[in-house]
N, C-alpha and C positions, 0 to 999 in steps of 0.2 A: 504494500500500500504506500502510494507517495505520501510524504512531508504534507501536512496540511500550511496553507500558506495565512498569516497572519490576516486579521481581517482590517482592512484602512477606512478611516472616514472617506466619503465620496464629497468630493469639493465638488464646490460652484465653476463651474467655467468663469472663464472671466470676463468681464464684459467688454461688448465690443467697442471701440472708440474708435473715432473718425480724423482727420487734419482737414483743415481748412481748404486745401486744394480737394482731396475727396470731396466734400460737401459742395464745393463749388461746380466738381466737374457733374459730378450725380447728378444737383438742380438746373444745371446751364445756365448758371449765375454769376460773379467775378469775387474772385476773396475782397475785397472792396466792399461789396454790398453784405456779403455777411459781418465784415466790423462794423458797419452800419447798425445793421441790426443789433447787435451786442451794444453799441454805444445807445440806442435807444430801449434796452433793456430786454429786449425778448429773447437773447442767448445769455448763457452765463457757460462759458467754457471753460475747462480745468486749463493748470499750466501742465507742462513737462518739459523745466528749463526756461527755453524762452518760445517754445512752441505751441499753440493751441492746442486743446485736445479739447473733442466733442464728445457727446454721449448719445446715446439713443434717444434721452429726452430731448436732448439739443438737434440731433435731428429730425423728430417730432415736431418740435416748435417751429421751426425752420419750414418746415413743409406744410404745416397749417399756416403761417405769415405769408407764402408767396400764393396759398392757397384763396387767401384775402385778401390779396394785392391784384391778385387775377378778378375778386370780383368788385376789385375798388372800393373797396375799403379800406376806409385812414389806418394809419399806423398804431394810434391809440386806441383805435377799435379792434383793430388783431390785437395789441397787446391785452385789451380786459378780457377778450373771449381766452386767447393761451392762455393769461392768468388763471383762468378760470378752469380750465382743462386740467391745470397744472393740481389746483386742489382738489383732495379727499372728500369736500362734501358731494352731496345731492348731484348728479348730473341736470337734475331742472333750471336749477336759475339760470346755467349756463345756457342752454336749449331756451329760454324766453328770453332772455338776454338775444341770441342771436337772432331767435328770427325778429325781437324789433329793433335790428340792427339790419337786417335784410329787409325787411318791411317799408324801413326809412330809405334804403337804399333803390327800393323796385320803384318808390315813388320818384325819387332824383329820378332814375332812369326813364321813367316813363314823361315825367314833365320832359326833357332832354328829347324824345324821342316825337312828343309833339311840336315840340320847337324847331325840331329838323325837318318834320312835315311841313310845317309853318314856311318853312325858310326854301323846299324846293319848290312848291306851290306856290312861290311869289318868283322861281326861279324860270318856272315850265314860266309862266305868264311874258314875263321879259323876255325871252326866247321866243315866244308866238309873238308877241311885236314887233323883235326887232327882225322875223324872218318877212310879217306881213310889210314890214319899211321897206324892206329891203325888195319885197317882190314888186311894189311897185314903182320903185325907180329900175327897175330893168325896162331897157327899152323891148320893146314889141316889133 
């Protein structure tokens, strides 16, 4: 019978962490805009030396902020929703929090979007004028 082998505690993997160029290259964003984001608080990066080091939460955060940058919303509007993502309580407030953050936003949009109505329908108008001007100084 073989030697029984000692029995070991089973460790944690360790966690993965990210550099600044990874997160940049993954999001197709510039290490630039991520100390951005860190200068306005929605990263909090370890050191190592004098190197950044990212976490999963950090990439997390990162990916919900360009996620709300894509749908135009301010920077201190990603920052209360990630905050909010970031704490243990209730996921509700969070979820009312954002849709009247979305809510507010589908309304900009839509005033925006009848303004541009607005603006090519005074555009077609001036365009049939200037074509009817123009049709009758051609000579015949």
């Amino acid at each position: 019978m073989p030697p029984r082998r000692p029995v070991t505690a089973v460790t944690e993997a360790p966690q993965a962490t990210y550099t600044i160029t990874e997160l940049a290259a993954e999001f197709d964003i510039t290490p630039r805009a991520i100390r951005f984001y860190e200068d306005m608080g929605l990263l909090e990066p370890g050191r190592k030396g004098r190197n950044r080091v990212y976490t999963p939460r950090d990439r997390t955060r990162l990916k919900l902020t360009l996620r709300g940058k894509r749908l135009g919303l301010a920077l201190q509007e990603i920052k209360q929703l990630v905050d909010m993502y970031d704490s243990q309580a209730s996921a509700a407030p969070q979820l009312r929090a954002f849709l009247a953050i979305l809510a507010q936003h589908r309304e900009q949009l839509e005033q925006q979007r009848h303004d541009i109505e607005v603006t090519l329908a005074e555009i077609q108008q001036h365009e049939k004028r200037c074509r009817a001007l123009l049709a009758q100084q051609q000579p015949t």
